[in-house]
mmCIF file of the N, C-alpha and C atoms, coordinates in Angstrom:
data_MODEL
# 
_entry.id   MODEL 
# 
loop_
_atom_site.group_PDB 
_atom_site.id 
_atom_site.type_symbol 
_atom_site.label_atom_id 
_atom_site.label_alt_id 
_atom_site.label_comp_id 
_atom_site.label_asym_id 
_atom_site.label_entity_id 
_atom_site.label_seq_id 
_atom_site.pdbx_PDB_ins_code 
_atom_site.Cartn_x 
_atom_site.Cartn_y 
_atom_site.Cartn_z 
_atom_site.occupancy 
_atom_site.B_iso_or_equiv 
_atom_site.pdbx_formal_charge 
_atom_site.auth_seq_id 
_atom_site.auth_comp_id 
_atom_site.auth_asym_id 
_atom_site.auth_atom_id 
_atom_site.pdbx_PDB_model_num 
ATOM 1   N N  . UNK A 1 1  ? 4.723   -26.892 -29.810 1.00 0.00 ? 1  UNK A N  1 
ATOM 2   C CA . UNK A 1 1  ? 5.157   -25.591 -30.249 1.00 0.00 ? 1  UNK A CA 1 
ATOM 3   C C  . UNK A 1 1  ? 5.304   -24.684 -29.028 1.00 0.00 ? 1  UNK A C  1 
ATOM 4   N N  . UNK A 1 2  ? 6.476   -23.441 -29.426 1.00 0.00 ? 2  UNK A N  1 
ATOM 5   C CA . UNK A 1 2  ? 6.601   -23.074 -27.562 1.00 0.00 ? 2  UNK A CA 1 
ATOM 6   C C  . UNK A 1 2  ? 6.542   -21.625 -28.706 1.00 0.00 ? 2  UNK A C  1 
ATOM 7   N N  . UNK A 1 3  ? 6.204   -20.338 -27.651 1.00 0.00 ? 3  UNK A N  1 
ATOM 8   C CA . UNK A 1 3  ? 5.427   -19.289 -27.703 1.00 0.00 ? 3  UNK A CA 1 
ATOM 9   C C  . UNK A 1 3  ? 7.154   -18.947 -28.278 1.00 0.00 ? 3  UNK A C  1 
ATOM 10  N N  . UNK A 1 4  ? 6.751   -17.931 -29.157 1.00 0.00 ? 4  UNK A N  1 
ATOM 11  C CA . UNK A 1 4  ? 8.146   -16.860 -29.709 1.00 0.00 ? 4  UNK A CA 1 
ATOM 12  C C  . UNK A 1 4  ? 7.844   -15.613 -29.541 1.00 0.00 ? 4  UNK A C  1 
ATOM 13  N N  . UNK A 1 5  ? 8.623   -14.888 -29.109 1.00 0.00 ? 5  UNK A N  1 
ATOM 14  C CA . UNK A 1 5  ? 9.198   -13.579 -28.725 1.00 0.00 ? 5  UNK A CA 1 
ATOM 15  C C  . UNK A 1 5  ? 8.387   -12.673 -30.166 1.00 0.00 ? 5  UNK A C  1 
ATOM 16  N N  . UNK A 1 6  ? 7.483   -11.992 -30.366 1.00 0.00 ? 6  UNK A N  1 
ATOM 17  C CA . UNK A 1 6  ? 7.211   -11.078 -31.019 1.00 0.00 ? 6  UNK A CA 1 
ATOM 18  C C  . UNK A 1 6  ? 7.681   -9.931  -31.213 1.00 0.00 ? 6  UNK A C  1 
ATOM 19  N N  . UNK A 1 7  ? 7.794   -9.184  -29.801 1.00 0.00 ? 7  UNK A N  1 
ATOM 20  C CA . UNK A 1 7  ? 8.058   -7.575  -29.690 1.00 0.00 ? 7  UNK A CA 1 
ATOM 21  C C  . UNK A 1 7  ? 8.510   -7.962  -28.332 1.00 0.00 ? 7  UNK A C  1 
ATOM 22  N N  . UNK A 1 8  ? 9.274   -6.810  -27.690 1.00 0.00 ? 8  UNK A N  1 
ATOM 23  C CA . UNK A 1 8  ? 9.329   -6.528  -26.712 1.00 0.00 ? 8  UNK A CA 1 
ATOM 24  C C  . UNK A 1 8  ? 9.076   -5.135  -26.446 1.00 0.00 ? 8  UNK A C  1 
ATOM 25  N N  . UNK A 1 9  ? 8.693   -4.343  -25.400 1.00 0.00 ? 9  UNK A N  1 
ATOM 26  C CA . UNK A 1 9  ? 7.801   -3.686  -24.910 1.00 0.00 ? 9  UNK A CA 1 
ATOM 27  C C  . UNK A 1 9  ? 8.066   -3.001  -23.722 1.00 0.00 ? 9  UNK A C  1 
ATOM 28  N N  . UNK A 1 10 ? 8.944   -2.091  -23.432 1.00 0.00 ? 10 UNK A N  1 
ATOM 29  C CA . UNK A 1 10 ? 9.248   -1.939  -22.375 1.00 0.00 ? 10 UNK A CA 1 
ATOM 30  C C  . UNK A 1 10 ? 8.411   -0.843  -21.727 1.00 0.00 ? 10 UNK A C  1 
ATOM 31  N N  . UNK A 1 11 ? 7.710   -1.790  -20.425 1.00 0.00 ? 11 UNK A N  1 
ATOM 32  C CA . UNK A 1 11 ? 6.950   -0.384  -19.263 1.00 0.00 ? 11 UNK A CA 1 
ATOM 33  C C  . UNK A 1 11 ? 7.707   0.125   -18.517 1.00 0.00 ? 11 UNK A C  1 
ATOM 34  N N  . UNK A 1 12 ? 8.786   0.066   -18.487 1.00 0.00 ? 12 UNK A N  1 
ATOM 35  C CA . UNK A 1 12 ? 9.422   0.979   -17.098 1.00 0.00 ? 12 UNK A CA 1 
ATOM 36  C C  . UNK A 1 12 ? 10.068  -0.419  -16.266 1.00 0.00 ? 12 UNK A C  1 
ATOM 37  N N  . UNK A 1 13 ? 9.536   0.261   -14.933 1.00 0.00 ? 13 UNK A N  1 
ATOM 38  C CA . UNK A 1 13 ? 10.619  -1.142  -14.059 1.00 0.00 ? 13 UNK A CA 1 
ATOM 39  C C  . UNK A 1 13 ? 9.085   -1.803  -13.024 1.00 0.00 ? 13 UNK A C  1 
ATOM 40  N N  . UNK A 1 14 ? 7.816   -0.449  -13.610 1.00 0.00 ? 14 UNK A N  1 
ATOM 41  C CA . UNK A 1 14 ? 6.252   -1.537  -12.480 1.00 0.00 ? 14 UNK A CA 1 
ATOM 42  C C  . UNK A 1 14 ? 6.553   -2.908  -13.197 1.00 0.00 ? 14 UNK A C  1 
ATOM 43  N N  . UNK A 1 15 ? 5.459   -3.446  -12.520 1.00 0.00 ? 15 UNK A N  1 
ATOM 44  C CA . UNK A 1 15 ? 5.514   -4.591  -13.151 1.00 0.00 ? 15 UNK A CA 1 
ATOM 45  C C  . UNK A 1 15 ? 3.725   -5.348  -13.872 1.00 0.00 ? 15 UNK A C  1 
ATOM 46  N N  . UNK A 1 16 ? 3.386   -5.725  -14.788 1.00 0.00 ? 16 UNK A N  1 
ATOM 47  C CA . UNK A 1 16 ? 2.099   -6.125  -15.886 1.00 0.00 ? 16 UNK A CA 1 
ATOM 48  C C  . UNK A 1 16 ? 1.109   -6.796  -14.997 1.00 0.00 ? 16 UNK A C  1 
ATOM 49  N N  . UNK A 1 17 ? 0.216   -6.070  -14.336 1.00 0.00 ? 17 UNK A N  1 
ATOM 50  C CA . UNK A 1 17 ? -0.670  -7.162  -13.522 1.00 0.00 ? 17 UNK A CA 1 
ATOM 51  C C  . UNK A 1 17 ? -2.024  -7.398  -14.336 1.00 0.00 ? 17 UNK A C  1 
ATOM 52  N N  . UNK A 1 18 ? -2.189  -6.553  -15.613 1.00 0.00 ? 18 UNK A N  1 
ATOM 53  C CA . UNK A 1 18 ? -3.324  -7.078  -16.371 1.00 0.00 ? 18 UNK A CA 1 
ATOM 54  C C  . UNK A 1 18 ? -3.562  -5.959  -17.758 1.00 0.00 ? 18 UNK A C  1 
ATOM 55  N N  . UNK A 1 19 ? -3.842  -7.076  -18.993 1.00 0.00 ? 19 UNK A N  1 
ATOM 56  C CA . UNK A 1 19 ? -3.794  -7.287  -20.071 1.00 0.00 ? 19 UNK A CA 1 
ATOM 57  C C  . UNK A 1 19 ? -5.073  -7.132  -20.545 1.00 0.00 ? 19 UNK A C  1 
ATOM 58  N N  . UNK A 1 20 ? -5.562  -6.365  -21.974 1.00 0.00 ? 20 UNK A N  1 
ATOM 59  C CA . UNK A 1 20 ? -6.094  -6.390  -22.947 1.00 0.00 ? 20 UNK A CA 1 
ATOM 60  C C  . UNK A 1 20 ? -5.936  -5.650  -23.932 1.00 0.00 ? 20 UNK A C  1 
ATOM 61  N N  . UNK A 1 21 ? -6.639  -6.607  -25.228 1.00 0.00 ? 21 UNK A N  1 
ATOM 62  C CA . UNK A 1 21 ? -6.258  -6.476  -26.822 1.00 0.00 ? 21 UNK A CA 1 
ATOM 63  C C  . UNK A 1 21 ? -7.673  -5.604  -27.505 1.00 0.00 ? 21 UNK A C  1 
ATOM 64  N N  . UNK A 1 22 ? -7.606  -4.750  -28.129 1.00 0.00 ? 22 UNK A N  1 
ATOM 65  C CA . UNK A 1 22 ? -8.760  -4.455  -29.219 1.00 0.00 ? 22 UNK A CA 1 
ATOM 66  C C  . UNK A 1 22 ? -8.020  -4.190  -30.563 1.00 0.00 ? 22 UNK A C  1 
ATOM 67  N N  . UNK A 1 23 ? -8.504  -4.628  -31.079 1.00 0.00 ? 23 UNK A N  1 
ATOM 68  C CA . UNK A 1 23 ? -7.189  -4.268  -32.727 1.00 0.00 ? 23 UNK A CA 1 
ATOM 69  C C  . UNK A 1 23 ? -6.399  -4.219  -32.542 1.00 0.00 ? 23 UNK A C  1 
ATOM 70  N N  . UNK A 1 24 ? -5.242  -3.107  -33.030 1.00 0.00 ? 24 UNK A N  1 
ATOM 71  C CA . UNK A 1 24 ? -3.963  -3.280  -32.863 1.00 0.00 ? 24 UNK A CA 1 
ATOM 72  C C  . UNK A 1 24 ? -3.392  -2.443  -31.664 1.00 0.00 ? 24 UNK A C  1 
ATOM 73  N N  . UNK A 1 25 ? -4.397  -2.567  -30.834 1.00 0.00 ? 25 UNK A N  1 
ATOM 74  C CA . UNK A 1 25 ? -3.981  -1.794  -29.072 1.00 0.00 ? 25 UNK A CA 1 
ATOM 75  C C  . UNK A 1 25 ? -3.967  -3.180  -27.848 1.00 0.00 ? 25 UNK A C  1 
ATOM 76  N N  . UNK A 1 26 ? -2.568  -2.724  -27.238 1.00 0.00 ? 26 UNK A N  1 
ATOM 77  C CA . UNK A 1 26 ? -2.489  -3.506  -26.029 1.00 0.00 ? 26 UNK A CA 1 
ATOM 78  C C  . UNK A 1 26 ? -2.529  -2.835  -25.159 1.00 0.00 ? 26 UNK A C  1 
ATOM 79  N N  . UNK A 1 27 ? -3.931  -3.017  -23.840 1.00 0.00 ? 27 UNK A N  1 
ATOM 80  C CA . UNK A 1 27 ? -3.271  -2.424  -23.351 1.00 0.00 ? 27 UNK A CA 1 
ATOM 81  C C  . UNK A 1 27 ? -3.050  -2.803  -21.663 1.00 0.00 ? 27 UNK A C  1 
ATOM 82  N N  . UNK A 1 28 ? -1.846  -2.342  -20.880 1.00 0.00 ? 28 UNK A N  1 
ATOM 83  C CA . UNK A 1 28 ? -1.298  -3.069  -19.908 1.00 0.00 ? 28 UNK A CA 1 
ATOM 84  C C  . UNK A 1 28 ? -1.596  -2.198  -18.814 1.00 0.00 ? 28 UNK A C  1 
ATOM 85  N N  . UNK A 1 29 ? -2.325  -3.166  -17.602 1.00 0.00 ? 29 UNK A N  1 
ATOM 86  C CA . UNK A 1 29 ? -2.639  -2.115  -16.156 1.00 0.00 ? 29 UNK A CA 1 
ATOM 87  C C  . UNK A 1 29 ? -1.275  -2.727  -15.431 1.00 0.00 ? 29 UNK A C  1 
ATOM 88  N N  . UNK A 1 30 ? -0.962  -1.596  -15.209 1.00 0.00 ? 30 UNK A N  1 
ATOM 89  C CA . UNK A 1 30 ? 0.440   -1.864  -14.342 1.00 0.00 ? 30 UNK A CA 1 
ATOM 90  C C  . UNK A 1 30 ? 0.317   -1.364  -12.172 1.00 0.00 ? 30 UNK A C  1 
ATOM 91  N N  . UNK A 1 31 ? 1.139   -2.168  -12.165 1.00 0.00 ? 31 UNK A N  1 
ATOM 92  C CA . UNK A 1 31 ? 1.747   -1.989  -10.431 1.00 0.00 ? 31 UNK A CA 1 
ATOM 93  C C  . UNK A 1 31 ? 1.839   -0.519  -10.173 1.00 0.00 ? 31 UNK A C  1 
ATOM 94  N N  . UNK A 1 32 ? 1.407   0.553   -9.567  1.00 0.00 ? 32 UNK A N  1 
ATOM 95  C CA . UNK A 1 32 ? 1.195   1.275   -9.166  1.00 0.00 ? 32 UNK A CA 1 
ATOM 96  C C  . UNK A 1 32 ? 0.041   2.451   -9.674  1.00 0.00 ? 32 UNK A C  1 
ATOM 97  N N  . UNK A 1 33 ? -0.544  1.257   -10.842 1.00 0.00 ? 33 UNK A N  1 
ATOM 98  C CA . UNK A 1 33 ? -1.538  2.330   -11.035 1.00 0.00 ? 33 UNK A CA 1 
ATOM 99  C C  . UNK A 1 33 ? -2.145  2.613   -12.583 1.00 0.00 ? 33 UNK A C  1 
ATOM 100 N N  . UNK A 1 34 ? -0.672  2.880   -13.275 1.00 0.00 ? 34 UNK A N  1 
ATOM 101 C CA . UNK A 1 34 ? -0.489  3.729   -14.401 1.00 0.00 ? 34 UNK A CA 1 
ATOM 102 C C  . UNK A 1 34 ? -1.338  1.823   -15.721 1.00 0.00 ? 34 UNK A C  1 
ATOM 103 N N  . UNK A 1 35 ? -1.739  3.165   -16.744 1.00 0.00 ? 35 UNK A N  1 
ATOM 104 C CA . UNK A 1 35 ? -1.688  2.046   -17.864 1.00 0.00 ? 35 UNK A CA 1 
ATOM 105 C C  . UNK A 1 35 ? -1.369  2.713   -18.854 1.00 0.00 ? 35 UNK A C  1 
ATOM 106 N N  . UNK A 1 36 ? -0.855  1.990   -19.386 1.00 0.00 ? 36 UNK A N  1 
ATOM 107 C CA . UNK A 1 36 ? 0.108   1.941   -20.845 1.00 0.00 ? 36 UNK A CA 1 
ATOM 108 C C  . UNK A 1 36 ? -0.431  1.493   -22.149 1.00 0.00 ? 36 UNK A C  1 
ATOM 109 N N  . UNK A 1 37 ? -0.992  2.212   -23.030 1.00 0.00 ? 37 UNK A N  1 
ATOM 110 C CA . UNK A 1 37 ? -1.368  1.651   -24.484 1.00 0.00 ? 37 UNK A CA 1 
ATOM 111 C C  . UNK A 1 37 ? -0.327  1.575   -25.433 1.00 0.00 ? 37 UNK A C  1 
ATOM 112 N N  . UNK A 1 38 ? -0.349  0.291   -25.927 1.00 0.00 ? 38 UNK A N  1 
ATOM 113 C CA . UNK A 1 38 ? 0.528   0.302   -27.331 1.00 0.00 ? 38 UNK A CA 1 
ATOM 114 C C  . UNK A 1 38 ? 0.035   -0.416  -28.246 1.00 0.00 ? 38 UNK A C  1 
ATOM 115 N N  . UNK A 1 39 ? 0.708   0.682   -29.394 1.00 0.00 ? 39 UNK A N  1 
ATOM 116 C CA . UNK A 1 39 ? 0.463   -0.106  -30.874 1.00 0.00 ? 39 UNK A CA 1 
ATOM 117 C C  . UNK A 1 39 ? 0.713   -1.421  -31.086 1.00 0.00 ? 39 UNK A C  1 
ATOM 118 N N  . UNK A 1 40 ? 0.375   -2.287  -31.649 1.00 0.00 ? 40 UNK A N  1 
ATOM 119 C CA . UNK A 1 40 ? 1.046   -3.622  -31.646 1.00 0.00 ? 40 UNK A CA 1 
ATOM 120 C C  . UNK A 1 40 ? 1.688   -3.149  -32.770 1.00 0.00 ? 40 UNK A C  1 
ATOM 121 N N  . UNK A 1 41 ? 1.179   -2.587  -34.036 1.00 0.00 ? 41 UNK A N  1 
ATOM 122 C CA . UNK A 1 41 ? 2.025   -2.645  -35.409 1.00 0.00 ? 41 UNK A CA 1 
ATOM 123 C C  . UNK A 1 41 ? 3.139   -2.218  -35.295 1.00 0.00 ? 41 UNK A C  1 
ATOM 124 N N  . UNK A 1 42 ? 2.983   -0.682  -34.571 1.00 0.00 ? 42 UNK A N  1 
ATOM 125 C CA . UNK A 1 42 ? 4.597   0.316   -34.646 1.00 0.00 ? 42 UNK A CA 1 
ATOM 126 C C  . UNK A 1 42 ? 5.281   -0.306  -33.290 1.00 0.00 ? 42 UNK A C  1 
ATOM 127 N N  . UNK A 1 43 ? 4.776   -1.186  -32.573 1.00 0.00 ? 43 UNK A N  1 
ATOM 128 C CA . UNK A 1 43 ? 5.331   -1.524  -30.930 1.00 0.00 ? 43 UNK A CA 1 
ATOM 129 C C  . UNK A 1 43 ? 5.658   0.111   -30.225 1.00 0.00 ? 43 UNK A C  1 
ATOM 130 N N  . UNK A 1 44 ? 4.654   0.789   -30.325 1.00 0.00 ? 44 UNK A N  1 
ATOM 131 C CA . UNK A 1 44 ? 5.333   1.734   -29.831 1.00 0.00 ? 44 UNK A CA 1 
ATOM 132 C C  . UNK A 1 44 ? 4.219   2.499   -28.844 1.00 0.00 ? 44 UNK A C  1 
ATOM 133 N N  . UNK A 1 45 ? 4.379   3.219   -27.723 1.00 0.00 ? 45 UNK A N  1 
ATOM 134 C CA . UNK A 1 45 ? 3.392   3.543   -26.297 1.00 0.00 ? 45 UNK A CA 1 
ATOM 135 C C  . UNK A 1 45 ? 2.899   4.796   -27.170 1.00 0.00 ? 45 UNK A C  1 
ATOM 136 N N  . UNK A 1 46 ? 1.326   4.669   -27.544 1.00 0.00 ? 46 UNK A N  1 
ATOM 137 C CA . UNK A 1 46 ? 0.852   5.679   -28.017 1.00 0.00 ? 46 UNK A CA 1 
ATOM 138 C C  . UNK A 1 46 ? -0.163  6.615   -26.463 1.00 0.00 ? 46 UNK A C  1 
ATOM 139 N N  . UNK A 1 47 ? 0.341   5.971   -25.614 1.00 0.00 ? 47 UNK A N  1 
ATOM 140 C CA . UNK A 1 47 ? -0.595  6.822   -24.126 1.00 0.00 ? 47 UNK A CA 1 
ATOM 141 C C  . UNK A 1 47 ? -0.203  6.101   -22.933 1.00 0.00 ? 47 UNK A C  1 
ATOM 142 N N  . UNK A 1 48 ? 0.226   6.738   -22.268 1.00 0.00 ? 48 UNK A N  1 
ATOM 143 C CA . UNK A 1 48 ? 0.000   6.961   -20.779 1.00 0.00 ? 48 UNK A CA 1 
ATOM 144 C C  . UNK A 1 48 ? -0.687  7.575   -19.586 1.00 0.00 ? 48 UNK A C  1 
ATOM 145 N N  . UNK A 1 49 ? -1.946  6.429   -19.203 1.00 0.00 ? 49 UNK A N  1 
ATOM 146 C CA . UNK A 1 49 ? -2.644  6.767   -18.186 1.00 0.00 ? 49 UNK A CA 1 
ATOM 147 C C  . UNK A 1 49 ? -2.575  6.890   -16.672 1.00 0.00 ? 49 UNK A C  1 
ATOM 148 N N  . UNK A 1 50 ? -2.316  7.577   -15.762 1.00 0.00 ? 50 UNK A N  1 
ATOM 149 C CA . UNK A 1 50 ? -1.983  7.546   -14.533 1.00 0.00 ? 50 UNK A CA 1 
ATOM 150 C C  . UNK A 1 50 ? -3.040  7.935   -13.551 1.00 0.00 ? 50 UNK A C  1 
ATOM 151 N N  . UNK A 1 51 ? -4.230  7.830   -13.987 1.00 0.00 ? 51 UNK A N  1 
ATOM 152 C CA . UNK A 1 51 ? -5.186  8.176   -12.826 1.00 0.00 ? 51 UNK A CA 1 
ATOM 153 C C  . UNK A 1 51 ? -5.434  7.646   -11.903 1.00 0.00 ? 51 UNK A C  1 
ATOM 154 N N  . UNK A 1 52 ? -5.322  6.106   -11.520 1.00 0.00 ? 52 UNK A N  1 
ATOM 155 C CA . UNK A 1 52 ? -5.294  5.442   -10.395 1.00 0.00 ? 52 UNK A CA 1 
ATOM 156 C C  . UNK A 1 52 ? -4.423  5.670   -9.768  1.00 0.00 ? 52 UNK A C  1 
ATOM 157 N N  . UNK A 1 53 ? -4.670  4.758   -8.211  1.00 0.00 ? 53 UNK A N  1 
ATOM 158 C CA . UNK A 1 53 ? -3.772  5.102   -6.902  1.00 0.00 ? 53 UNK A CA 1 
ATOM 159 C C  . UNK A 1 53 ? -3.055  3.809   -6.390  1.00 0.00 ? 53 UNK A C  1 
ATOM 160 N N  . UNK A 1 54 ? -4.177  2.645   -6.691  1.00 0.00 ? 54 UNK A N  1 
ATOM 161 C CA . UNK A 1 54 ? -3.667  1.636   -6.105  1.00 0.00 ? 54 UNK A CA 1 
ATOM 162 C C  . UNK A 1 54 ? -3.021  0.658   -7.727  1.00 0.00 ? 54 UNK A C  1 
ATOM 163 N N  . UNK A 1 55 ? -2.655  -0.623  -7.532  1.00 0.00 ? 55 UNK A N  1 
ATOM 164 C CA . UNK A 1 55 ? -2.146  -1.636  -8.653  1.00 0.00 ? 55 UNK A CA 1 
ATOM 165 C C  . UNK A 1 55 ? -3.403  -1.551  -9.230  1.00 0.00 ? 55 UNK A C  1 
ATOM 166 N N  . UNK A 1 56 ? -3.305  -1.720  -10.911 1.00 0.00 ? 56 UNK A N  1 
ATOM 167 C CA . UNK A 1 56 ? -4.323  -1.855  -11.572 1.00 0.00 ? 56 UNK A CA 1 
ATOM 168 C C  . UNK A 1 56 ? -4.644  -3.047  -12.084 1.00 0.00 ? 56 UNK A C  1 
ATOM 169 N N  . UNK A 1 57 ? -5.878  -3.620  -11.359 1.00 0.00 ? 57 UNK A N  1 
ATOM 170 C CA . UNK A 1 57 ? -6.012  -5.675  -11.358 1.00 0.00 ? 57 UNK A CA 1 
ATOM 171 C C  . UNK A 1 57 ? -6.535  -5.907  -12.751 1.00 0.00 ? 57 UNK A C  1 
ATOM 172 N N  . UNK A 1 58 ? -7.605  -5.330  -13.461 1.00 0.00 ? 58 UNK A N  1 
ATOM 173 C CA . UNK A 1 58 ? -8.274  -6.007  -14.107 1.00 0.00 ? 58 UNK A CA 1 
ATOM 174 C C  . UNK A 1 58 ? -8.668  -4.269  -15.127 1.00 0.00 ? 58 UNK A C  1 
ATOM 175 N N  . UNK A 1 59 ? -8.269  -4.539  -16.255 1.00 0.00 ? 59 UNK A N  1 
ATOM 176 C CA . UNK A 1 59 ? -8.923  -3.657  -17.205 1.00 0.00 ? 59 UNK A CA 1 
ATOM 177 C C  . UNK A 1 59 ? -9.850  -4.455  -18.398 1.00 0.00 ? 59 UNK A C  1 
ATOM 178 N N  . UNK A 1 60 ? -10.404 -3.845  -19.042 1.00 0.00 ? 60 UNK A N  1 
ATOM 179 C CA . UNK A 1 60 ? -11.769 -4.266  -20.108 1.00 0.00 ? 60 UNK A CA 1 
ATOM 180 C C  . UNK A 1 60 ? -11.406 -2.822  -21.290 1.00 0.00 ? 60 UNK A C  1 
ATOM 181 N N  . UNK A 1 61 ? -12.093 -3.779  -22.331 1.00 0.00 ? 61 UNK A N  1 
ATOM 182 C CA . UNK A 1 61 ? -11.889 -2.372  -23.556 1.00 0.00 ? 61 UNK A CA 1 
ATOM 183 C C  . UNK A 1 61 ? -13.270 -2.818  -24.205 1.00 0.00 ? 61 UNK A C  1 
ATOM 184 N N  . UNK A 1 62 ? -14.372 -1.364  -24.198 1.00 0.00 ? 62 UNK A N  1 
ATOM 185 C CA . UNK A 1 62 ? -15.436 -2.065  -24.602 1.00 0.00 ? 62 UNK A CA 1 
ATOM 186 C C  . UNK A 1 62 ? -15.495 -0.554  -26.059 1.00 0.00 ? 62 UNK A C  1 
ATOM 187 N N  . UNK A 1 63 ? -15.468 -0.991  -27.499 1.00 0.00 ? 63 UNK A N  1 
ATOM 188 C CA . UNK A 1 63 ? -15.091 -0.073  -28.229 1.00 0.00 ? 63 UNK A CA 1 
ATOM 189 C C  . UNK A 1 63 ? -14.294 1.157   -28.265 1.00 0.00 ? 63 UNK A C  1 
ATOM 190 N N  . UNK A 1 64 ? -13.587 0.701   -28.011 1.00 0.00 ? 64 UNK A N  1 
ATOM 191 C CA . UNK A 1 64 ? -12.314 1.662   -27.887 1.00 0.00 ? 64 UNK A CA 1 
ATOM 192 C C  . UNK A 1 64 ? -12.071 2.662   -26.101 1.00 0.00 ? 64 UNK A C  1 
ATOM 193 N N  . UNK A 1 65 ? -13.100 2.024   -25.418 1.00 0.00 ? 65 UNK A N  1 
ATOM 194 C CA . UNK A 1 65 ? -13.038 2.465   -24.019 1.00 0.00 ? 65 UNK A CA 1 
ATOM 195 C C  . UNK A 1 65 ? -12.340 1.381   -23.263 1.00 0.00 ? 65 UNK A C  1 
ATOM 196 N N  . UNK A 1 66 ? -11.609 2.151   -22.209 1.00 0.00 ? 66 UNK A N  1 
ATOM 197 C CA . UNK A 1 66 ? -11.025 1.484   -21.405 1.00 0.00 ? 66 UNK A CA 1 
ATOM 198 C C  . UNK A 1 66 ? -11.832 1.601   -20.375 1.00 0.00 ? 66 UNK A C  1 
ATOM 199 N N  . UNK A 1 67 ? -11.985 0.549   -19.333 1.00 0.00 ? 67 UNK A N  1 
ATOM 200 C CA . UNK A 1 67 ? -12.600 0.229   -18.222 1.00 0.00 ? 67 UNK A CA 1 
ATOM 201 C C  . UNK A 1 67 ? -11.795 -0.470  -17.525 1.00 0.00 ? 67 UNK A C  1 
ATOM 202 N N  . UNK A 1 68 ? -11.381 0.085   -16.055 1.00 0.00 ? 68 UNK A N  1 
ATOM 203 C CA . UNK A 1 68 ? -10.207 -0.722  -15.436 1.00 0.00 ? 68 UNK A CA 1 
ATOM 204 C C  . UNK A 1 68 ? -10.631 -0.534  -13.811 1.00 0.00 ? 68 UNK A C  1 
ATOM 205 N N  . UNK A 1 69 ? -9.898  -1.474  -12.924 1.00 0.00 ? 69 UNK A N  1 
ATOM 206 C CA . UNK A 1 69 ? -10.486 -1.773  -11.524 1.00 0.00 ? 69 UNK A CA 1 
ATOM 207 C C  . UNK A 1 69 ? -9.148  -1.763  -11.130 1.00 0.00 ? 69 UNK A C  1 
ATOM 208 N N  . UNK A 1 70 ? -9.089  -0.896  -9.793  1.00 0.00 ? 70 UNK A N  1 
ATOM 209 C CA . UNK A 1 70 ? -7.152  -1.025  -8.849  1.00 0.00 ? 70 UNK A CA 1 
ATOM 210 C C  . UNK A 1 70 ? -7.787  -1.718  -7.709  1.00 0.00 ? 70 UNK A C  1 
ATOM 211 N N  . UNK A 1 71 ? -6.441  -1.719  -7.043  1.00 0.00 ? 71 UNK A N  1 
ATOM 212 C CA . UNK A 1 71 ? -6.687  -2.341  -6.038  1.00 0.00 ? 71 UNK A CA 1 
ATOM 213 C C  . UNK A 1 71 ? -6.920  -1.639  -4.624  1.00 0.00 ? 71 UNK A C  1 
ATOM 214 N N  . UNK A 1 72 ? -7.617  -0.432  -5.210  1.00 0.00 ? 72 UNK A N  1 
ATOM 215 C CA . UNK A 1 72 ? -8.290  0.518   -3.981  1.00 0.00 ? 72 UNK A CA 1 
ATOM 216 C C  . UNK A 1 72 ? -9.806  0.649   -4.299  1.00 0.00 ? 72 UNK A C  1 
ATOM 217 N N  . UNK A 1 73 ? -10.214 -0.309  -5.013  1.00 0.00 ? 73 UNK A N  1 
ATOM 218 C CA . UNK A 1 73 ? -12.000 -0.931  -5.140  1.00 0.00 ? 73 UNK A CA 1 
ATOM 219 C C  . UNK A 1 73 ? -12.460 0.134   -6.300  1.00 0.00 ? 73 UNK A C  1 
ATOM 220 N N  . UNK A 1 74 ? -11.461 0.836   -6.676  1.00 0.00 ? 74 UNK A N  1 
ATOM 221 C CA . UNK A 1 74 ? -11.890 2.249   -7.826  1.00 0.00 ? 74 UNK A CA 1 
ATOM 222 C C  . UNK A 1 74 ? -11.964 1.752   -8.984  1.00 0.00 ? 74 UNK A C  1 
ATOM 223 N N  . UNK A 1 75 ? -13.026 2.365   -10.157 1.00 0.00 ? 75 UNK A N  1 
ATOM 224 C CA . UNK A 1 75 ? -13.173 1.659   -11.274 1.00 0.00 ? 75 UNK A CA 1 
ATOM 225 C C  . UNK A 1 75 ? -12.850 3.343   -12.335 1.00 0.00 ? 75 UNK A C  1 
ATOM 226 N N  . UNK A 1 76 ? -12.859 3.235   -12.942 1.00 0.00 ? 76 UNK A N  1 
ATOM 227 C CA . UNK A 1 76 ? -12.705 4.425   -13.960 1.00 0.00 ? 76 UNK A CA 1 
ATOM 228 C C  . UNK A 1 76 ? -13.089 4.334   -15.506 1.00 0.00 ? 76 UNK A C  1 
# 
């Protein structure tokens, strides 16, 4: 079985360096910083975060908190 196209999702033109799910929230740390939450149901960007400086490597969602690490050693 090969993976099918669900939604598509458009962030802009950064590019997805890291992923996580809590219910029906995705949410994506992107190349310069910014992260992006979306609905999975409506596919649609319910927030845009831009507080980082560097690429954002690795985010975590621990009850509805986001916890994320760039690549300037900063955690938020």
């Amino acid at each position: 079985m090969y993976p099918v196209q669900w939604a598509k999702l458009d962030n802009g033109t950064d590019a997805v360096l890291s992923l996580a799910v809590e219910g029906p929230l995705l949410y994506c740390g992107m190349a310069g910083g910014g992260l992006n939450i979306w609905n999975l149901d409506s596919h649609q960007m319910v927030k845009q975060i831009t507080d980082h400086q560097g690429d954002l490597w690795s985010i975590d969602v621990i009850k509805g908190i986001a916890i994320s690490g760039d690549s300037n050693g900063r955690s938020r």
